[in-house]
C-alpha positions in Angstrom: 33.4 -11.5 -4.4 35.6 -8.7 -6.0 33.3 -8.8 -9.0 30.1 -8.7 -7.6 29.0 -5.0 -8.3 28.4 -4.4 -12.4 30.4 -1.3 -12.6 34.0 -2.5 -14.2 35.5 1.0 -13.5 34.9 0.4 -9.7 36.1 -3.4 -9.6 38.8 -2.6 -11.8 40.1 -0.3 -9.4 39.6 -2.7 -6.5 41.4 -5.4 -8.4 44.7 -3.2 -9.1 44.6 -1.8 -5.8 44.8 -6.2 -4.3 47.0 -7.2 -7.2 49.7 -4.4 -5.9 49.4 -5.0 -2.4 49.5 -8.4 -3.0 52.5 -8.6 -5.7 54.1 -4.9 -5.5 53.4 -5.0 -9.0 51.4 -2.0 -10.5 49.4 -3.0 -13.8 48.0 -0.8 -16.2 44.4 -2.2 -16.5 42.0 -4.9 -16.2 40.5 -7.4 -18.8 37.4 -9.3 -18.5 36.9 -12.3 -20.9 34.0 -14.7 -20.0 33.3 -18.0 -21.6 31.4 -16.9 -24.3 34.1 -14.3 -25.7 36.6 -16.5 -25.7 34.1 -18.9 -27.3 34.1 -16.1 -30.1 37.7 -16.5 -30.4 37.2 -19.6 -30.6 35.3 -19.3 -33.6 38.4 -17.6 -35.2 41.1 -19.0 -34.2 40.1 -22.8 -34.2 39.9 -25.6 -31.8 41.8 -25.9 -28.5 43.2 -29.6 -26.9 43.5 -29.2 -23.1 44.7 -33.2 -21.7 43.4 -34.5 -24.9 40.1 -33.0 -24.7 39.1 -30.9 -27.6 37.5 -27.7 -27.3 35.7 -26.2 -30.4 33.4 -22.8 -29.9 30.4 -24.5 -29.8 31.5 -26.8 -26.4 33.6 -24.5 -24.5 30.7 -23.0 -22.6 29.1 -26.0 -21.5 32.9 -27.6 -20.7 34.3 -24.6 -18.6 30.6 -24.3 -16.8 29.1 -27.5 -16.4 31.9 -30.7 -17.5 34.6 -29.9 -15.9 32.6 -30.1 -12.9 31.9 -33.3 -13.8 34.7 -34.7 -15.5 36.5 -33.4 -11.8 34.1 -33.8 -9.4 36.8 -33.9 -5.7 39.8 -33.0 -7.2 40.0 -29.3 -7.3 43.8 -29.0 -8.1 43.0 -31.1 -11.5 40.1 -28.7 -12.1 41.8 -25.6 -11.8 45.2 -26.4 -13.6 42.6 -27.7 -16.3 40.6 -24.4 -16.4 44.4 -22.5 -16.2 45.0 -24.2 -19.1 42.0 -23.3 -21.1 42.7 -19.5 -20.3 46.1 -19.9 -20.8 45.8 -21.4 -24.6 42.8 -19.3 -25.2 44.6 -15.8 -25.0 47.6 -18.2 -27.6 44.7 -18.8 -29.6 44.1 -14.7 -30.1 47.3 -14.6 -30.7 47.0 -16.8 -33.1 44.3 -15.3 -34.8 45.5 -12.1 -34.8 48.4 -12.9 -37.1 46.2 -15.3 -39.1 42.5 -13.6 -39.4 43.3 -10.5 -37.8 39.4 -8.4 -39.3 37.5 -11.6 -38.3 39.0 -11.7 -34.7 38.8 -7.9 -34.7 34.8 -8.2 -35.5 34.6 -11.6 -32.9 36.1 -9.3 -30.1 33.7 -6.5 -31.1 30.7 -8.7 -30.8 32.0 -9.6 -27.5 32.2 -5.8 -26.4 28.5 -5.6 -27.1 27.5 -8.1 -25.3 29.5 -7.2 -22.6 31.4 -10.7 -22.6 34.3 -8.9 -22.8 35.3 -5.3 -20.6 38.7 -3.7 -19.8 39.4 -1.2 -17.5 42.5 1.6 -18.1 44.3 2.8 -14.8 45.4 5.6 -17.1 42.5 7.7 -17.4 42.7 9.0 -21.0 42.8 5.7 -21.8 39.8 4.9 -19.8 37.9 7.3 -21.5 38.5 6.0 -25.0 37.6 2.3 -23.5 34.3 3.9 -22.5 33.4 5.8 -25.5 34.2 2.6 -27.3 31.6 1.1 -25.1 34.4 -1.9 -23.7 34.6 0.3 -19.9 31.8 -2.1 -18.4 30.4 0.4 -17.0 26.8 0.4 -14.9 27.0 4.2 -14.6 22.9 5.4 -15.7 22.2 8.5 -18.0 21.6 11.7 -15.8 18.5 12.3 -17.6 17.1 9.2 -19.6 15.1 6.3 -18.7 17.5 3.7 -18.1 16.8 -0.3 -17.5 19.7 -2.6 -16.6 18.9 -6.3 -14.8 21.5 -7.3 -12.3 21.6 -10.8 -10.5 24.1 -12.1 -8.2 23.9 -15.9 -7.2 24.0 -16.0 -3.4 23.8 -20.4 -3.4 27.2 -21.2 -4.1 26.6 -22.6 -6.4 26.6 -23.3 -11.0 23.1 -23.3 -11.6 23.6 -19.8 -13.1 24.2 -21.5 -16.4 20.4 -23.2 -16.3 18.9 -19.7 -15.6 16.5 -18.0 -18.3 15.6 -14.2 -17.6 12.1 -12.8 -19.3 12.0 -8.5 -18.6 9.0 -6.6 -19.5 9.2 -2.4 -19.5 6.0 -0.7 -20.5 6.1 2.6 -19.9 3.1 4.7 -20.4 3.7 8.5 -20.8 1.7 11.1 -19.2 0.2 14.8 -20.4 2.5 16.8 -17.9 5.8 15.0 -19.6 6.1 12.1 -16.3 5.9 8.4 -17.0 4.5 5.5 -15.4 6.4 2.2 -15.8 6.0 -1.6 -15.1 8.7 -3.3 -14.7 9.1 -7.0 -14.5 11.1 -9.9 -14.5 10.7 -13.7 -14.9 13.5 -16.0 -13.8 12.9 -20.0 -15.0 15.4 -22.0 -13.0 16.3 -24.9 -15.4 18.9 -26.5 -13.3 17.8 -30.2 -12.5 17.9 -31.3 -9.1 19.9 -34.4 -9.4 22.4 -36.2 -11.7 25.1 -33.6 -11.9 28.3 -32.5 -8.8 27.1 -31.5 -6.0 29.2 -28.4 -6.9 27.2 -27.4 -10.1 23.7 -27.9 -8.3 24.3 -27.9 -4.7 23.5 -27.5 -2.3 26.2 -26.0 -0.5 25.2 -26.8 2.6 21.8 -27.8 4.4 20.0 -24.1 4.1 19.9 -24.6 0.2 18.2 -27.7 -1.7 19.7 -29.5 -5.1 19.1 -27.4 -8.1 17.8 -24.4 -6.3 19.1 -21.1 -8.0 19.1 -18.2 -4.5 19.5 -14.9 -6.4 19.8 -11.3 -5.3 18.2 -10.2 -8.4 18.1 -6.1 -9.3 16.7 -4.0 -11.6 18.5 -0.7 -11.9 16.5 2.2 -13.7 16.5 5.8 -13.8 17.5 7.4 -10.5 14.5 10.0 -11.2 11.9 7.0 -10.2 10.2 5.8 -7.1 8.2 2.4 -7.1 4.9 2.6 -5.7 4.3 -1.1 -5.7 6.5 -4.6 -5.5 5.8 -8.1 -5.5 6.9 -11.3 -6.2 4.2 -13.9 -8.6 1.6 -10.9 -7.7 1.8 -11.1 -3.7 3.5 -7.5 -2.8 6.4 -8.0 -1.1 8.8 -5.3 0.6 12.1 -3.9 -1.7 15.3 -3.3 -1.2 15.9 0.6 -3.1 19.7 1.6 -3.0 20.8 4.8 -5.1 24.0 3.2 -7.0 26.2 4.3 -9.6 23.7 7.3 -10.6 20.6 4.5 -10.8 17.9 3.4 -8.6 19.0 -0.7 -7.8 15.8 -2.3 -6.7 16.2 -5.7 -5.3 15.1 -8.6 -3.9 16.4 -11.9 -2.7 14.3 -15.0 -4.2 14.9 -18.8 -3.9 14.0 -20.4 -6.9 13.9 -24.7 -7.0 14.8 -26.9 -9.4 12.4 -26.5 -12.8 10.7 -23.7 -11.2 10.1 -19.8 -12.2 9.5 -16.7 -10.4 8.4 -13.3 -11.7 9.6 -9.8 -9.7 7.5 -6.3 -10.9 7.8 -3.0 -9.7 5.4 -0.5 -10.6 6.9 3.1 -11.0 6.6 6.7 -11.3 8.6 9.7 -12.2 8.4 13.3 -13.1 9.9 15.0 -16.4 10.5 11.6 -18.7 10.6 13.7 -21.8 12.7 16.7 -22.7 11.4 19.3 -24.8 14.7 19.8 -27.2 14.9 21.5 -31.1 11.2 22.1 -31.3 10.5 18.8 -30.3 9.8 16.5 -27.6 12.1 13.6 -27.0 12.1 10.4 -24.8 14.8 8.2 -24.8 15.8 4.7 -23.0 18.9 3.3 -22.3 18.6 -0.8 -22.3 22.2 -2.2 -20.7 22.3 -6.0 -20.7 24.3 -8.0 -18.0 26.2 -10.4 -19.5 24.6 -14.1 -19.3 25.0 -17.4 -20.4 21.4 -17.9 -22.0 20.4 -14.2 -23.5 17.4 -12.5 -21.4 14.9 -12.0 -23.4 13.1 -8.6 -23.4 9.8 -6.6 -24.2 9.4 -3.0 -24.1 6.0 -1.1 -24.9 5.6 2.9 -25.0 2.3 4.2 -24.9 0.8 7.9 -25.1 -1.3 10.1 -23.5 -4.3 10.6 -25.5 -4.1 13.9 -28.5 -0.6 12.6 -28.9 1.5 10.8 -31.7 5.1 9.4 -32.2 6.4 10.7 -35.1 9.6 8.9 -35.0 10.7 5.8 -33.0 13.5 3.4 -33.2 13.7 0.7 -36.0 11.8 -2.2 -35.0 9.5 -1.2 -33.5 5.7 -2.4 -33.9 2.3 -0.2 -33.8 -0.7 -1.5 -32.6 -2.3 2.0 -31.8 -2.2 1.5 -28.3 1.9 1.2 -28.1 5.4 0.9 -30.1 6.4 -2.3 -29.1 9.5 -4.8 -29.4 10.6 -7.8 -28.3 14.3 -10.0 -28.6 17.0 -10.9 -27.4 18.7 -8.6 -24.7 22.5 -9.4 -25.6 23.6 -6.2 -26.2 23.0 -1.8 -24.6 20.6 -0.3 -26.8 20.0 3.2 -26.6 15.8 4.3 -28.3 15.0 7.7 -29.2 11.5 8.3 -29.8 10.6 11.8 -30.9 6.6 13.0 -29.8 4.0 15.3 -31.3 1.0 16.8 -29.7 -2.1 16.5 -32.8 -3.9 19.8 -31.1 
């Protein structure tokens, strides 16, 4: 559970601190390569043969998530030494590549970064804060002043059915007259895991409090420490919240069971004081979007609306006006970071 919070530079540190005590060996850092970076390097480097099964970019997710679950369903020993193996002779593969293909793997890794499938953390703390301004630190620290929007969700069955999951987030914010905002924030989890036909180690359940295929989740939403919620619920029935102040954010959270081929939608309605700065002559509001890193890409919508007497006058590319808001939708797989600049008409 060393990697449960979403803040690299504070699990890094944890994982050092073990990996001395445990060794007497002091490392300089921490890397973090999921499935679907090395999946990237994949893509670069070529195919990988681990006991005669071949792994190309396009199967390694599914064969280090789901088949080699299946392919070892008691034998745990066999299943580790063959997921060893695939980290082993994917880091020889980078190697590989870097020598070979050196700008592609480059542009692979960087693609990574954004997605976050791929962090490092730096003992050394210059070097930690050129990993952060590269945007590899993993970090879940939010902006002091800017909105900020970052889902979190940590599976509390014990079980695989993580890689079924499909997250949907809404944030319309709607800007008021005395520079506040008022936001709804919302997100809808579709549990795609089937309930039979797959280890009892992918699915479950772990032991009698869970069911086949059922996806338990502490899910979070972490937004600007500035805001309060004034309303939760859970498929429109309000419900009570869990607020923590964490890593500069507000983490609001609830726990929610979600069966087999079922979904579930969480909303939080919010409110906070100075959204907007007033900056050259202008007014400004800006949004930081921070993705976790997933197997299937949550999908987001975000709507801005203003007060009435007021325009935009810039706002980020792609971005849609239908006179009542800017809108956008896509994938979440990477941080984005919106400026929109504001005008009063009077």
């Amino acid at each position: 559970s060393v990697n449960i919070p979403p803040d690299l530079p504070t699990v890094g540190r944890v994982i050092l601190t073990m990996y001395q005590q445990s060794t007497g060996e002091r490392l300089d850092g921490v890397v973090l390569i999921d499935p679907l970076a090395l999946a990237r390097i994949l893509r670069v480097s070529g195919p990988i043969n681990i006991h005669g099964v071949r792994l190309e970019a396009d199967t390694l997710v599914q064969s280090i998530l789901v088949h080699a679950y299946v392919r070892y369903p008691t034998d745990q020993d066999a299943r580790r030494d063959f997921l060893g193996r695939v980290a082993l002779q994917g880091v020889a593969a980078a190697r590989r590549a870097l020598g070979a293909r050196p700008i592609a793997l480059v542009r692979a890794l960087a693609d990574a970064v954004r997605g976050r499938h791929l962090q490092m953390y730096a003992l050394d703390p210059a070097v930690e804060r050129i990993v952060l301004q590269l945007g590899a630190g993993g970090t879940a620290k939010a902006p002091p002043v800017d909105d900020f929007l970052m889902p979190v969700g940590v599976n509390a069955a014990g079980n695989k059915v993580d890689t079924f999951l499909q997250r949907d987030l809404r944030y319309v914010v709607r800007l008021q007259s005395d520079g506040g905002a008022r936001v709804r924030a919302s997100i809808t989890l579709r549990n795609g895991a089937p309930a039979r036909g797959l280890p009892r180690y992918v699915i479950g359940p772990f032991n009698r409090q869970f069911h086949a295929g059922e996806n338990r989740i502490l899910q979070s939403l972490y937004v600007a420490d500035a805001y309060g919620f004034t309303r939760a619920s859970r498929n429109g029935q309000r419900v009570r919240a869990r607020a923590d102040q964490e890593f500069h954010g507000l983490a609001l959270t609830q726990a929610v069971s979600i069966p087999a081929g079922r979904s579930t939608t969480i909303e939080y309605d919010l409110v906070r004081k100075a959204a907007v700065q007033a900056e050259d002559g202008r007014v400004r509001y800006r949004l930081l979007l921070r993705p976790q890193p997933t197997v299937n890409p949550d999908r987001l919508h975000v709507a801005i609306s203003l007060p009435a007497g007021w325009h935009f006058v810039q706002v980020p590319a792609g971005f849609t006006n239908d006179r009542s808001a800017v809108r956008w939708s896509g994938l979440f797989d990477r941080e984005r970071s919106l400026e929109f600049v504001l005008a009063n008409k009077a």
